[in-house]
N, C-alpha and C positions, 0 to 999 in steps of 0.2 A: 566801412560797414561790415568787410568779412570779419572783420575781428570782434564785432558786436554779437553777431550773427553766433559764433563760435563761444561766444560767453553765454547766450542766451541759451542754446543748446546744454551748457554745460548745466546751467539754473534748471534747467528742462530734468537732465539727468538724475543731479545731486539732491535737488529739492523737493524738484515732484515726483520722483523715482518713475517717469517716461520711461515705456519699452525703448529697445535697440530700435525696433523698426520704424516705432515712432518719429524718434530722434533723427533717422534717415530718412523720412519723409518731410521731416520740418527743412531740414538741411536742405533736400532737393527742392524744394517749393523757393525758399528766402533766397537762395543762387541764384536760380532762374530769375525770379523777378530782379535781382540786384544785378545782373548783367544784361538785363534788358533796358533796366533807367542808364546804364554808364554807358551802354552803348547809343541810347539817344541823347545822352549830355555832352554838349560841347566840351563843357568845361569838366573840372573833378567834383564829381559828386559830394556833394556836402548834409549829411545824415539831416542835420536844423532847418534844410533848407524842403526836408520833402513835403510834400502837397498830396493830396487826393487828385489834382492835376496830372501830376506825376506820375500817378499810376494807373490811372484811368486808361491811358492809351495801352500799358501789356494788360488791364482788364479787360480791355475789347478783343485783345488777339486773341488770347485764352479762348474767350467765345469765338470767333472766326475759325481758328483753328477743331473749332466743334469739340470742344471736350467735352466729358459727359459731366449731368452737374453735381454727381458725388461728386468727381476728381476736383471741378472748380470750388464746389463748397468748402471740403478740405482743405483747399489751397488762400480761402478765401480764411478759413481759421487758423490755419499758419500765421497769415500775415496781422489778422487782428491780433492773435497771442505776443509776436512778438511785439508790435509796434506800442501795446499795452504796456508792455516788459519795460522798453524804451524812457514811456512816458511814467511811469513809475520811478525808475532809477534818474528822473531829470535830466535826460539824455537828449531827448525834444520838448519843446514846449506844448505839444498838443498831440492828444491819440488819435493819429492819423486811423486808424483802424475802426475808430467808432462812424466812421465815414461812409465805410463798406459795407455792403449790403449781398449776403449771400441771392443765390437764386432758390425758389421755393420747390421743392421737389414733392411728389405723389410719397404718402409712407408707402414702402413696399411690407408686406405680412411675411414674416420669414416662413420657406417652406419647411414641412415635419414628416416625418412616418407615420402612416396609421396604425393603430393600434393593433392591426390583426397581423399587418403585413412585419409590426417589431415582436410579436409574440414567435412568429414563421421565422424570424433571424435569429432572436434566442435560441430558440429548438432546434437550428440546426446545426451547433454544435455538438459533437459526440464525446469531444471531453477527453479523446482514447490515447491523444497523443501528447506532444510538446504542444505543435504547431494551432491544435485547436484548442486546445488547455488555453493557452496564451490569448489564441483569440476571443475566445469566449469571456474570458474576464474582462480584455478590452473593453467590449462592447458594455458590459455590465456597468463599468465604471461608466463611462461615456452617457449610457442611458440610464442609469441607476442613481449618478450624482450632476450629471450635467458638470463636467468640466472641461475644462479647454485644451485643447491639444497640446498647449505648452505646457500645463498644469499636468497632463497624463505623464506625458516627456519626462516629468522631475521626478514621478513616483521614487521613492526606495522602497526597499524590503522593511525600513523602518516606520516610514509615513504611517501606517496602519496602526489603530490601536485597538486588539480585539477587544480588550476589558471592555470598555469605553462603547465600542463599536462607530467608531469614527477617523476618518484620516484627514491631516493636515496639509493645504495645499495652495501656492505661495501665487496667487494671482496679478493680474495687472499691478503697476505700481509697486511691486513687490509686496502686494500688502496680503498676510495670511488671513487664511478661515478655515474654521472646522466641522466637516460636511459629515453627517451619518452616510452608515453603510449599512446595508442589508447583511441579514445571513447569506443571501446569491451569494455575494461579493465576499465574505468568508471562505466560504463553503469553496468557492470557484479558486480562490485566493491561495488557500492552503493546497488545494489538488493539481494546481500550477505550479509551485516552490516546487514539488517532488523533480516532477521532469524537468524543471529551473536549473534543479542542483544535479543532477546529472548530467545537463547539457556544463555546466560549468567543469564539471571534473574530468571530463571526454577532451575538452578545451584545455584545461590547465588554465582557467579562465577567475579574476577576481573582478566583482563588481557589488556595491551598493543598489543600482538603477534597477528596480523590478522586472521592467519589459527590455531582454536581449533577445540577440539573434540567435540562430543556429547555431554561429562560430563561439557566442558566448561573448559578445560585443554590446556593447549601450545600442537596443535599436532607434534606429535616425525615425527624427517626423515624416520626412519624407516616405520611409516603411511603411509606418502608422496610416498615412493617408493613404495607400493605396492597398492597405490590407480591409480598411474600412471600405474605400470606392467600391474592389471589386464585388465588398459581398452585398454592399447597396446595388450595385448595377442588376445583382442576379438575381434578388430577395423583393426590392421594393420599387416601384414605381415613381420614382422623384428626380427631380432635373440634376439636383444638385449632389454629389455622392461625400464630401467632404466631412472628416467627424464634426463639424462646427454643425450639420444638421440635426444630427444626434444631441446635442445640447439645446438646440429648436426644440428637438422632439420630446427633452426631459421637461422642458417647461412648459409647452402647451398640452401635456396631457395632465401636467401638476394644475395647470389653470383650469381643463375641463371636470376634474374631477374635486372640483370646489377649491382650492389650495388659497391661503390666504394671500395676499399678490404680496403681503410685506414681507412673507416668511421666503418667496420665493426670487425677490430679489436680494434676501441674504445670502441662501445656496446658492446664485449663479453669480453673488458678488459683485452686482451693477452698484455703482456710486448712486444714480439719480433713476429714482422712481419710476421717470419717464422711459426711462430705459426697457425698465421692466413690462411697462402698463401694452408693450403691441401683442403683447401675448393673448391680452384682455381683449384686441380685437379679433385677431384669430378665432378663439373661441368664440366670439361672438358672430362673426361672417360662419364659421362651423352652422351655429342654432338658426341663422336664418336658412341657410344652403338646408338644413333639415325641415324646418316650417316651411319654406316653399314646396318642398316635393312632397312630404307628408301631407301638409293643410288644402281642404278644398279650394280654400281661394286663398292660399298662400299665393298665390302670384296678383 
């Protein structure tokens, strides 16, 4: 089975271009459970031979072990993807996985910034330096196109096209899109390169990658996130300080401010709809939270 396992993965990779992390999460799931059936098999596990039997008993530990039921759903669509894979390539007689049954979870509404409190984060850049030069476009990008921290990560100095006024940006699945840009993101754009190209000539420094360090280095995500945290911790009121908020926040003000939901699961790049449509609740939990305290007998 590990060598099934390893192919599938690889189908994962080549075909459906799955992230890295992806692919180390399917990994980590299909081991676990596959050293949990050989450790209760007498005998050598024989792939034709699995059952819904079979795996019922590590489905129950899962739950014992109290995991939470992202992690079991997840893990719960590991197992249908590959055991599907399996039964496709006639490797089992039957899709053990149409068997399983995730657990049903509450949607959570992803948290955002409010409006007044991301106008107070843009304004408080002064623009005077490298250090805030840089950040300030960050943020522009992040709230201005809603893209993913990996997607920022890849910028070049080429990505951008001002003609156009649009940049290219290589998302999940490796699959590209091309997202307008404001004049912000110009304007912030152009006033950033200057101290860019200084900070690179002080270094002796060559790169393509838009966002470097001090040293004139590709700056790490890990930077990114913590340049973002600190200025959410000290700007805005939200649990969560991570730039993936900031791309909450780029859709649910596109959704409160009329935005058509299709145009706006183009810009953030969701394959399904449904992806798109919590935004639709957000705003909608917003108008009631407003009809309550506004209307007389909103309650």
């Amino acid at each position: 089975m590990k060598d099934l396992i390893e192919e599938f993965l690889k189908y994962l990779k080549n075909e459906k271009n799955y992230s890295d992390n992806t692919i180390k999460s399917y990994r980590t799931d299909l081991v676990d459970l596959l050293n949990f059936i050989e450790k209760k098999s007498a005998e050598e596990f024989n792939i034709k031979e699995l059952t819904k039997e079979k795996i019922r008993p590590y489905l129950r530990n899962l739950i014992i072990k109290k995991l939470s039921k992202k992690t079991y759903n997840r893990r719960i669509a590991s197992f249908k993807s590959f055991f599907n894979y399996l039964f496709r390539n006639n490797i089992i007689d039957k899709d053990v996985g149409s068997t399983i049954s995730s657990i049903r979870t509450e949607q959570r509404l992803p948290e955002f910034v409010s409006s007044i409190q991301m106008k107070t984060i843009m304004e408080s850049f002064d623009e005077g330096d490298f250090f805030s030069a840089r950040e300030s476009l960050m943020f522009e990008f992040f709230y201005g196109t809603g893209i993913r921290l990996s997607e920022l990560y890849d910028i070049t100095v080429y990505t951008i096209n001002y003609t156009k006024g649009t940049i290219s940006v290589i998302g999940k699945g490796s699959k590209q899109r091309i997202l307008p840009i404001s004049d912000y993101i110009k304007d912030k754009n152009k006033k950033y390169l200057q101290f860019r190209k200084v900070v690179l000539s002080e270094n002796s420094k060559e790169t393509d990658y838009l966002f470097i360090s001090q040293n004139g280095d590709h700056l790490s995500k890990r930077q990114i996130q913590r340049i973002v945290r600190d200025k959410l911790k000290r700007l805005a009121t939200v649990n969560k300080t991570s730039p993936h908020i900031l791309r909450h926040t780029f859709a649910t003000h596109l959704m409160d401010q009329g935005a058509d939901i299709m145009a706006v699961k183009e810009l953030l790049g969701h394959e399904s709809l449904s992806t798109t449509q919590v935004y639709t609740h957000v705003s909608l939990e917003r108008l009631k939270a407003i009809y309550k305290k506004a209307h007389p007998k909103g309650e």
